[in-house]
N, C-alpha and C positions, 0 to 999 in steps of 0.2 A: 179416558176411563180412569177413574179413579184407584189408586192403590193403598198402602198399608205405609204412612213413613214411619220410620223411626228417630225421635226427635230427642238432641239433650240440650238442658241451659232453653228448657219450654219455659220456667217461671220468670226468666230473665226480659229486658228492654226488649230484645227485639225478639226474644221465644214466645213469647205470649202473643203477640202482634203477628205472627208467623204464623201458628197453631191455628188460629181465626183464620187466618186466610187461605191453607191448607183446609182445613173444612170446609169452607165456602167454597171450594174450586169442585166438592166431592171426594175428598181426601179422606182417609181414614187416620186421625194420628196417634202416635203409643208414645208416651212420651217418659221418659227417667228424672225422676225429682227427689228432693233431696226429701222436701216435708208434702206430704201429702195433703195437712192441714193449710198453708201456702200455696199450693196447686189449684186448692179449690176456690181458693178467696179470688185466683187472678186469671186464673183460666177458666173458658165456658164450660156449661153442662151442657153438654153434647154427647148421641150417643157412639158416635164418632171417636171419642175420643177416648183413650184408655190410660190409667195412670200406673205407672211401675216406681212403685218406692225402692230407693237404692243409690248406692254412689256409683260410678262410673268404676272403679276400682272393683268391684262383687262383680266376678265372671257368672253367676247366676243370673244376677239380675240382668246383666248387660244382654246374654243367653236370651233370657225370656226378652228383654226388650226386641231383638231385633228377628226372633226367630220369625219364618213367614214374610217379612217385613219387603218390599221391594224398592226402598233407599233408606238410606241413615243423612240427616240433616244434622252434623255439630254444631252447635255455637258454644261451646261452652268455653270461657274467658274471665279473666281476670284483670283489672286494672293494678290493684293492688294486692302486697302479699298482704297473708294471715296464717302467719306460722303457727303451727299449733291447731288450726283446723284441718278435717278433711280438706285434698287438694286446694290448701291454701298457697301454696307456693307456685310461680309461675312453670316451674318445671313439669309440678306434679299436672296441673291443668290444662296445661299447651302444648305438652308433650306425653306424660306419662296416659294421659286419659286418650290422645289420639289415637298411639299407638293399641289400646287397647282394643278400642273400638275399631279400628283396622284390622287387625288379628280375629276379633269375632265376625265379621264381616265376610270375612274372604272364607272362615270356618262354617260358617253357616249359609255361605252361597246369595249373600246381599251384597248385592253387583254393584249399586248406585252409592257414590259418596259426595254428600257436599260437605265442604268447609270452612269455618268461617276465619280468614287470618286476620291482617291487618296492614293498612300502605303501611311504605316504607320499614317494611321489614327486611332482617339480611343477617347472615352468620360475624358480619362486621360491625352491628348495630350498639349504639354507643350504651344502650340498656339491657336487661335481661330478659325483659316485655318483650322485644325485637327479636332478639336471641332465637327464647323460646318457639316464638310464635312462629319462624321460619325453620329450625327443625322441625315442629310439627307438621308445617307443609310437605319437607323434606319425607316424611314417613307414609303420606297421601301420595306424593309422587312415584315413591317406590313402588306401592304396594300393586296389586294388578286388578284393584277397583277401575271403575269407569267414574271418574273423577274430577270436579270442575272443585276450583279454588274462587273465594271470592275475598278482595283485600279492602274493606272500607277504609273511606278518613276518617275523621270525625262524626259521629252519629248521633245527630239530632232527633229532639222530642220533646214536648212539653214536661214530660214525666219520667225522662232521663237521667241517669246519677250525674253525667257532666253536667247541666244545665241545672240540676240542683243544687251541685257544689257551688256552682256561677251564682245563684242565687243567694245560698246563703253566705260568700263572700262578698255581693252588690250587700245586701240589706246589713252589713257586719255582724254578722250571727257565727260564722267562724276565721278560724287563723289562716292569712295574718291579721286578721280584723279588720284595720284599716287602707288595706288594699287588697286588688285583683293581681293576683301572680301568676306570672307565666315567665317558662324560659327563653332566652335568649343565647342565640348561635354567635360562637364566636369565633369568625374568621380569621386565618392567617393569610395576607398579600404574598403571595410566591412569585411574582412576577420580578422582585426585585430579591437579593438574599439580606435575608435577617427581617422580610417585611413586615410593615405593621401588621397590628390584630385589630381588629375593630368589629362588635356586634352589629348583630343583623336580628330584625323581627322576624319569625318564622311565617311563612305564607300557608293557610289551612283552605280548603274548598269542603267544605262539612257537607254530608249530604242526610237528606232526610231519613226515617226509621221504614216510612213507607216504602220510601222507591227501596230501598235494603231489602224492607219483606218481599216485594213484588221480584227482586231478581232472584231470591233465593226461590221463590215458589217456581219462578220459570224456568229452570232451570232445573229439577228435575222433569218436566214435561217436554222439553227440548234436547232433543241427544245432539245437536251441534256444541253444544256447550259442554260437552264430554272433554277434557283435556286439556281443559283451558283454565286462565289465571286470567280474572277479571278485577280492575281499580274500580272500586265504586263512588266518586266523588259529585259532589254536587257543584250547579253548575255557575259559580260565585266564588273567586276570587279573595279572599282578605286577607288582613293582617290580625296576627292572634291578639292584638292589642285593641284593633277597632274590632275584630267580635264580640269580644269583653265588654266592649261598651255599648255596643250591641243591644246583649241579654243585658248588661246593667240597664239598660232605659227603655225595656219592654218588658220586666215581671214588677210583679207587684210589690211594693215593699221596699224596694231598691235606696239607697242613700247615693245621693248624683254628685256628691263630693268624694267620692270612693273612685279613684283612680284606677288604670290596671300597669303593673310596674312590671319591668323586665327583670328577671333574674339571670345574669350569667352560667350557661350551660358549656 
């Protein structure tokens, strides 16, 4: 049967793709957006669906989003900072926004939490992406939600900001112009002392937007999946440099002298 979710980061890659699918299953969804003029451009008209303009930050709004509500679905994330915007920075997003929405949750008697982290996260993570994004977990775990974590890899789509970036660094429409960048892991040998360093290509397993939507939808309809930390990877193997090249020679517009080059990490 269907129930009431409460949804943030609905306008987003895989919020909107979700929202649809959540509907279709008989879902009711409420969802918190930032522009409501944005909302409507990307999301269905459905009577289904409900819009709550607001930041995550307005205990009002957060209030009305989830009152009634019989789960809360997070994705809300950032790749990039934007200092100077609301929750532009990774703290404010991946942490200050969780904990928020954990606190009204447990306040307003909405039992059900998913959330969206990311692989390879961990409080020893060499970025602040990572950092972030595993106390926030940490704040899910505490809490006394019934609660399933979900950690994609890479997340693929036609109309995804990675695969658009990928794009316009194939076609050279951005920096560095004339290549594909990505970084590269550089190991120390400990087998011997003083051992050499030497780079390594990172191995990625990207999984699709869909199979993402489908386990987040299943997952509040299954209470096996209560307390659990799921990887969500797809099921392919590569090297971040032959996925590059990849998308370079399957969008349109692409320049196939456009390398993709390692950058030391």
């Amino acid at each position: 049967m269907g129930m009431t979710v409460a949804l943030t980061g609905a306008t987003g890659f895989v919020g909107r793709r979700l929202c649809r699918e959540l509907l279709a299953r008989g879902h009711k969804v409420r969802a918190l957006v930032r522009s409501r003029g944005r909302a409507m451009q990307v999301l269905p008209t459905d009577p289904g669906l409900t819009l709550i303009g607001g930041e995550v930050s307005d205990a009002a709004r957060v209030g009305e989003l989830l009152q009634g509500a019989g789960a809360c679905i997070n994705l809300i994330g950032i790749l990039r900072e934007r200092r100077g915007e609301a929750g532009g920075t990774f703290r404010a997003a991946h942490v200050d926004s969780v904990r928020s929405l954990v606190k009204a949750c447990e306040a307003l008697g909405v039992g059900r939490f998913v959330q969206m982290s990311a692989l390879g996260v961990s409080e020893l993570g060499p970025a602040e992406y990572q950092k972030t994004k595993f106390e926030g977990e940490q704040i899910v775990r505490r809490s006394s939600l019934a609660w399933t974590i979900f950690r994609p890899s890479l997340i693929h789509g036609s109309d995804g900001e990675f695969i658009q970036m990928c794009k316009a660094w194939a076609g050279g429409h951005a920096a560095p112009w004339l290549f594909m960048p990505y970084f590269r892991k550089t190991i120390e040998e400990k087998s011997v002392p003083l051992g050499p360093l030497y780079e390594m290509d990172p191995i990625v397993q990207p999984v699709a937007v869909e199979d993402v939507v489908t386990a987040f939808a299943n997952a509040i309809e299954r209470e096996p999946t209560v307390g659990e930390v799921y990887n969500l990877v797809g099921g392919e193997a590569l090297s971040f440099p032959d996925m590059l090249r990849h998308i370079r020679d399957h969008v349109h517009g692409a320049n196939p002298d456009i390398e993709a080059h390692g950058i030391p990490g």
